[in-house]
C-alpha positions, -999 to 999 in steps of 0.1 A, spaced: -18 244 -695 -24 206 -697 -44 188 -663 -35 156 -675 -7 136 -655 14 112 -679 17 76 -669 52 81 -654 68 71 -619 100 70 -602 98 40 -581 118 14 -576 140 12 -601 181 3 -609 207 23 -623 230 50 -615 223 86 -630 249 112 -636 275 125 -608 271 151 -590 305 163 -607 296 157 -641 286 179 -669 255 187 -682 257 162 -711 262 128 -693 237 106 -682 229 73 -673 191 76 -667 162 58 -685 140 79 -695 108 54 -694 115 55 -652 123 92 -648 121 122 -672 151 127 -683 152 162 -683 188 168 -701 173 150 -730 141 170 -731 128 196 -751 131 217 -715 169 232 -718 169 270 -716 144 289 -694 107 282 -697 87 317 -704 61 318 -671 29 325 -681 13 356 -672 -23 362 -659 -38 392 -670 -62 392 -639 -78 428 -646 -92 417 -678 -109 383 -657 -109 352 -679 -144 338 -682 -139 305 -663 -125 330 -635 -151 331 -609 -164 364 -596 -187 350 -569 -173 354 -530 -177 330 -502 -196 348 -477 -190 325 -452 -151 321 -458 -155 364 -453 -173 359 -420 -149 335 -405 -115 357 -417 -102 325 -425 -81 351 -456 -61 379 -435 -37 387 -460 0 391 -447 33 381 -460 43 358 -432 64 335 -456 84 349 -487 96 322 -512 123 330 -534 141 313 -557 179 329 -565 185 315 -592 174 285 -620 213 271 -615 216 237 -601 240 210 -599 211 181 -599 183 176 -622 151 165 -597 126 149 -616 97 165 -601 117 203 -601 87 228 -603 113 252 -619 127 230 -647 163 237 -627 193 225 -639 232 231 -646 225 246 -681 209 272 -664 223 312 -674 229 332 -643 222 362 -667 184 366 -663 189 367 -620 185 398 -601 220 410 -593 227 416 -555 218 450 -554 181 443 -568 182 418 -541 184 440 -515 166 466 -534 134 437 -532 141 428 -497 139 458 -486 102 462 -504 94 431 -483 103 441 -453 82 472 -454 51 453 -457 63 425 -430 95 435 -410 92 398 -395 92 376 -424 101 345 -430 120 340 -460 132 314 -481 159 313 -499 160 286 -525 163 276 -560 174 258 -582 203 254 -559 207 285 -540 246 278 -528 258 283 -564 251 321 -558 283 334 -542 262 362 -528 238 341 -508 256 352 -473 250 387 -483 216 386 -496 204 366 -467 227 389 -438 208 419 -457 177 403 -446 184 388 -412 200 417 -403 166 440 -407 144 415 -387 135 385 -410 140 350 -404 160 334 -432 160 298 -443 178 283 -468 168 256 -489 194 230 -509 200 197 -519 226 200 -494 255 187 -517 278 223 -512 272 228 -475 308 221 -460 316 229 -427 329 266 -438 294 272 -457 276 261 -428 296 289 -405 293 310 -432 258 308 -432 250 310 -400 275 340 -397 252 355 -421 222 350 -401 205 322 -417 188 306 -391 176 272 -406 182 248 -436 160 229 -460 174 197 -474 157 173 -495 157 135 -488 139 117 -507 147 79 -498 174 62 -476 177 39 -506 210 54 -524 199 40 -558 159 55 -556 172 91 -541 204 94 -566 184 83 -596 149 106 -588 175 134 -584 196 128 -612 232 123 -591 254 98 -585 264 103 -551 239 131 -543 222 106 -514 253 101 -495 264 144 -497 234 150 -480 233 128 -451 270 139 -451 255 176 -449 233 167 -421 254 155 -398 277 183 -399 247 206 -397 238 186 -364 274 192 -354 273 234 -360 238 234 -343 222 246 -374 183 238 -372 174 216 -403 144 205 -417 138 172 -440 122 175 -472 104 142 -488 83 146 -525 61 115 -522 62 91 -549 47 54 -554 83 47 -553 89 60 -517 56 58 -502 66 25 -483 96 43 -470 74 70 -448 76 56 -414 117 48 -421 123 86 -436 104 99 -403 119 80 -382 159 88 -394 144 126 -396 135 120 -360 171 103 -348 190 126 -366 181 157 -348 156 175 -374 126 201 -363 106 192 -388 94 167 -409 79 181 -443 59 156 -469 57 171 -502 22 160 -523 34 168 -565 18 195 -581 23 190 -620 43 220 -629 79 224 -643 92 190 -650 66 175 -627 40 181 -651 56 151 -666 50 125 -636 19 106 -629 6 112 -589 -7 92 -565 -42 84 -568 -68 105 -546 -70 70 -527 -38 68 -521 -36 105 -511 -63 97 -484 -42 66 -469 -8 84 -469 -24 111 -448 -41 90 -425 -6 79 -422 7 112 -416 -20 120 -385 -9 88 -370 29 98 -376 26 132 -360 7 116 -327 41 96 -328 63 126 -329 47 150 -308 74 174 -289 103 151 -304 97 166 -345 69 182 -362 54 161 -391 31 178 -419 20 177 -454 28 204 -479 6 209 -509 -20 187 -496 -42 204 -469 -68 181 -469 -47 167 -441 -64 190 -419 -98 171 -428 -84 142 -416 -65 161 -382 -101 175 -375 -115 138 -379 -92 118 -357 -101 143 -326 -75 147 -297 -52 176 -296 -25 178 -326 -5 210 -324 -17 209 -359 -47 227 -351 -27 264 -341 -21 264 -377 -34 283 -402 -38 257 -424 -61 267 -451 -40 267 -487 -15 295 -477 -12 307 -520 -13 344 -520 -30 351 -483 0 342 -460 28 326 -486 44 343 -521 70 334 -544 98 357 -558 112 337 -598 151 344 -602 134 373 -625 119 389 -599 85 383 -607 58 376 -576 38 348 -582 13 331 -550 30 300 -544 66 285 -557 42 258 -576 16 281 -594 35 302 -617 8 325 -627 24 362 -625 11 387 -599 36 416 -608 74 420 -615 91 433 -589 118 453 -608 89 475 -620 64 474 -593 74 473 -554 66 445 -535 34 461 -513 21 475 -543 17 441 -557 9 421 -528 -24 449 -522 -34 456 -553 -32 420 -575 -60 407 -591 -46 373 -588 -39 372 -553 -76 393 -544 -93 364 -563 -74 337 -542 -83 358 -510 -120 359 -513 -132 342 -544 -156 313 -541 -138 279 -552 -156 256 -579 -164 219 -577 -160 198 -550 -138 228 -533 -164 251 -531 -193 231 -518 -169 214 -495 -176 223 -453 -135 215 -449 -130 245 -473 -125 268 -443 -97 251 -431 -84 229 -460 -96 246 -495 -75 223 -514 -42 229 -533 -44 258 -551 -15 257 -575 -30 221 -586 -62 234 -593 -41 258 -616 -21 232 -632 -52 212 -636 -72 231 -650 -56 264 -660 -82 284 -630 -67 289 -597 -103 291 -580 -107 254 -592 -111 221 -574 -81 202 -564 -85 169 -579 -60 150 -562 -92 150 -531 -109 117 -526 -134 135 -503 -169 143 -522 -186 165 -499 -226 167 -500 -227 203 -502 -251 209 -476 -232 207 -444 -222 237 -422 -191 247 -424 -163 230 -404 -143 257 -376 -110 247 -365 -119 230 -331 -97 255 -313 -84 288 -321 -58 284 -354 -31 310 -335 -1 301 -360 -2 325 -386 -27 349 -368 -26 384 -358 -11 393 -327 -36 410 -310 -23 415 -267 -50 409 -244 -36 428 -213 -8 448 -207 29 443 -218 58 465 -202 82 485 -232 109 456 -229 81 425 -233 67 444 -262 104 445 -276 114 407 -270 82 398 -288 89 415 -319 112 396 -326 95 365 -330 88 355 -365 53 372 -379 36 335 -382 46 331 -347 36 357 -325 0 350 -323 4 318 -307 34 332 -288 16 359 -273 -14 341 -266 7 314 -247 20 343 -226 -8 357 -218 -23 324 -210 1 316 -183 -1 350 -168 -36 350 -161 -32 314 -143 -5 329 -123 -19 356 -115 -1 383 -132 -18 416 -147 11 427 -165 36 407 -192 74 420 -183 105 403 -187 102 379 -155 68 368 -169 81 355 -202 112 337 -186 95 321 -162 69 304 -191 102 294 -204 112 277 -175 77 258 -172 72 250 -207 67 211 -214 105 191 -216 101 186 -252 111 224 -265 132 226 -231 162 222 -240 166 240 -272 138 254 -297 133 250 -334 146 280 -353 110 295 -358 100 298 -319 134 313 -306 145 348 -303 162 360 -334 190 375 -311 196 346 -294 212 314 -311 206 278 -303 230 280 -270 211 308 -255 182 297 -235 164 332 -234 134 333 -257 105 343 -270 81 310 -266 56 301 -243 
C-alpha cells in the first residue's frame, strides 16, 4: 500500500460537476483539481486487503507498552459500531475512503436478514451500542428503517450518516419512526461551487442545507461533517459558526487519511495540521454548552487541549485513537475491520460472529497493546493521543506505525502525559454507592460511551447533597440543576433512549 500522497487538492476552484440526477457517465469535473473518480481505473469494487495477523508480518511489532498496560488507557469494548450498508451512492466525494459511487452492485451487500443476523452478534457483546449506519449512501437501501428499528429496538443508539440529498420530510419521520436517533450530514463549504464540485454534484450543496433545516424542523439531532482541505481550511470559523446557528450538537472536523479515493489527494502539511488544531481548541472554548467541536482522525488534538490548560469537556473523553479498542467497522460484505479508514480485515462476519472476532483478532490485540514505532512510540502524548492509526496503515502498510501527519517530535525521555482529570467518556461504569432497582434501570439506557461520565455525574451530586442512595428523585433533580446549556433539550447521545427530544426526563447529569 503506497504512503505517498500525490500532489492533488480541491481548493478553490470553478466549475460545476455532475447533478445529483445524472447518470454515472456525465461529468463536468477536471480532473487536475479533483480525482475524477468516474474516469478512473476505480469502477467496480476494490478487493480489501486482508491481514493475516496469526502469521505476524516482520515489520509488525511484538513488543508491548508497559506503561500504556499500567494506565488501562486500551479497555476494549464496542462502544461505537461503524457500518457501512452498502458501496451505492448518488455522489462521488473525492476523498470517499470506500471508493463509493452510483456504479456500485447492491449484489455483494448483506441482505436484511444477515443484517439482523450481525446486529444481533453486536449486541451480545454491547447491548448499548452506538451504531452507525452509513455508506456509500446509506438511504439508497430501502431497508435502512428496518435494519436500524432492529437495532434501536434491542437497546442501541442508531445514527445515520448521509450526504443528506434523500432525507425528505417523510424519510426524516420515517427515520425517526424507526428509532434512529441522530443524523450525520456532510458539509463541506458554504461555498456552492467548492462543496458541489469536491463532491461531485451539481446541486448537492443546496439539498443538504435544504435537509437540515427540515431536520431542525422534525427535532431530529444532527451533526455536521467537514473533511479539511487547503481548499476549505479558511472557511473553519464560518462552517462552525453556521453549524452553531443552525441548531447542530456537534461539530466534527475530519483530518484525510489516504485510503479509497483519498489515497489520491495530497494533505495538509504537519504544520498546517498543528495550526488548524490550535484553531480547533480555540473554537471549542467558543462553543462550549452551545455545540461540541472536535477533530476526527487527528488526536493529536488532545496534545494541544492538554497544553492550553483550563477545563475543555474534551478531557472526559477517551481520546486516545479509538481503532479496534472502543470503535469497529462493518464493509457492505460484512467483514470487521478497526476503523472505517483502515481496511485491514479482522474477520468476516458471515463466517465468524461478531464477539468471536472482536476477542480473539490478532489485528485488533496488536492495536490494543502493542508498542507504536517512531515518533508514536517514544511520544509522552501517546497515552492520550497515539496518533491516527489507520494513517500509520496507509502510510506505511503497519498499523503500529507513526502517524506522519504529527509535527510534534517528542524527545523520548519524558514521563508519560495522564489526562489532567479523569477521561469518563468511554469508561466503564463502575457505581460508587448504592442505586435503587429503578436508577439502575434508567441508567441502562444510556449509550455504553456514556454511562461512565453519567454515573459519575450522579454520584457526584449526590454526595454534595447529601444523599446515600441514587433513586429516581436523585437523577431528576441533577436534571433540574444541570448548567442552562443542555437545559433545555440534550444531544441525542446524553438522553434517555425512551424518551425523545420533547421529553425532559433523562439520563444526564
Amino acid at each position: 500500500m503506497s504512503g505517498r500522497f500525490q500532489d492533488r487538492d480541491a481548493g478553490g476552484s470553478e466549475g460545476g460537476g455532475r447533478s445529483v440526477h445524472d447518470g454515472p457517465g456525465r461529468w463536468g469535473v477536471k480532473p487536475d483539481t479533483f480525482p475524477a473518480s468516474a474516469a478512473s481505473a476505480m469502477r467496480g469494487q476494490e478487493a480489501l486487503p486482508v491481514l493475516d495477523f496469526p502469521v505476524e508480518p516482520a515489520h509488525l511489532s511484538q513488543k508491548r507498552d508497559p506503561e500504556l498496560e499500567a494506565a488501562q488507557v486500551n479497555t476494549a469494548i464496542p462502544h461505537v459500531v461503524a457500518w457501512n450498508i452498502t458501496r451505492r451512492c448518488n455522489l462521488e466525494c473525492s476523498h470517499c475512503y470506500i471508493s463509493a459511487g452510483s456504479w456500485q452492485s447492491a449484489e455483494s451487500e448483506l441482505s436484511t436478514k444477515e443484517c439482523h443476523r450481525v446486529l444481533d452478534d453486536v449486541l451480545a457483546v454491547n447491548p448499548a451500542v452506538l451504531l452507525i449506519l452509513s455508506g456509500g449512501e446509506p438511504l439508497v437501501r430501502n431497508d435502512l428503517e428496518e435494519i436500524a428499528n432492529h437495532a434501536a429496538s434491542a437497546g442501541a443508539t442508531v445514527v445515520v450518516g448521509t450526504n443528506g440529498i434523500g432525507l425528505t420530510n417523510e424519510r426524516i419521520e420515517s427515520l425517526k419512526g424507526a428509532g434512529v436517533r441522530g443524523v450525520a450530514v456532510s458539509i463541506d463549504s458554504l461555498n456552492p461551487t467548492y462543496h458541489d464540485r469536491f463532491r461531485h454534484g451539481t446541486g448537492a450543496l443546496s439539498a443538504t442545507l435544504s435537509a437540515v433545516t427540515r431536520l431542525r424542523q422534525q427535532g431530529l439531532d444532527f451533526i455536521v461533517q467537514t473533511s479539511l482541505t487547503r481548499g476549505n481550511r479558511s472557511e473553519l470559523p464560518e462552517l462552525v459558526a453556521w453549524a452553531a446557528e443552525n441548531g447542530a450538537v456537534s461539530f466534527n472536523l475530519y483530518f484525510l487519511v489516504p485510503t479509497g479515493r483519498g489515497e489520491r489527494m495530497e494533505g495538509l502539511s504537519p504544520s498546517e495540521n498543528e495550526e488548524v488544531l490550535a484553531d480547533l481548541v480555540e473554537l471549542e472554548r467558543v462553543y462550549r454548552g452551545r455545540m461540541m467541536v472536535r477533530s476526527k482522525c487527528q488526536p493529536q488534538l488532545m496534545r494541544h487541549v492538554i497544553e492550553a490548560g483550563g477545563e475543555s469537556p474534551l478531557l472526559n473523553y477517551a481520546t486516545r485513537c479509538p481503532c479496534g479498542v472502543q470503535y469497529c467497522r462493518i464493509t457492505p460484505e460484512g467483514k470487521l475491520t478497526p476503523c472505517p479508514y483502515m481496511p485491514a480485515v479482522a474477520g468476516d462476519l458471515t463466517r465468524e460472529s461478531f464477539g468471536d472476532v472482536w476477542r480473539e483478532s490478532s489485528l485488533f490485540e496488536a492495536l490494543r497493546g502493542g508498542a507504536l514505532s517512531g515518533r508514536c512510540g517514544r511520544c509522552e502524548y501517546r497515552g492520550v493521543c497515539g496518533g491516527c492509526r489507520a494513517r500509520a496503515f496507509a502510510q506505511s502498510g503497519d498499523p503500529l506505525g507513526p502517524d506522519e501527519s504529527c509535527a510534534y517530535d517528542p524527545p523520548g525521555d519524558r514521563p508519560l502525559v495522564e489526562p489532567p482529570q479523569q477521561m469518563t467518556y468511554g469508561g466503564t461504569a463502575t457505581q460508587g454507592m448504592p442505586w435503587t432497582p429503578e436508577a439502575e434501570e434508567r441508567i441502562s439506557r444510556a449509550p455504553s460511551f456514556v454511562r461512565g461520565v453519567v454515573t459519575q455525574r450522579v454520584e457526584d451530586f449526590a454526595r454534595r447533597h447529601g444523599y446515600t442512595v441514587v433513586d429516581l428523585e436523585v437523577m431528576a433533580e441533577v436534571r433540574r440543576k444541570m448548567p442552562v446549556d443542555f437545559s433545555k433539550r440534550l444531544p441525542f447521545f446524553l438522553r434517555d433512549r425512551e424518551k425523545g427530544p420533547e421529553h425532559g426526563e433523562t439520563t444526564d447529569a
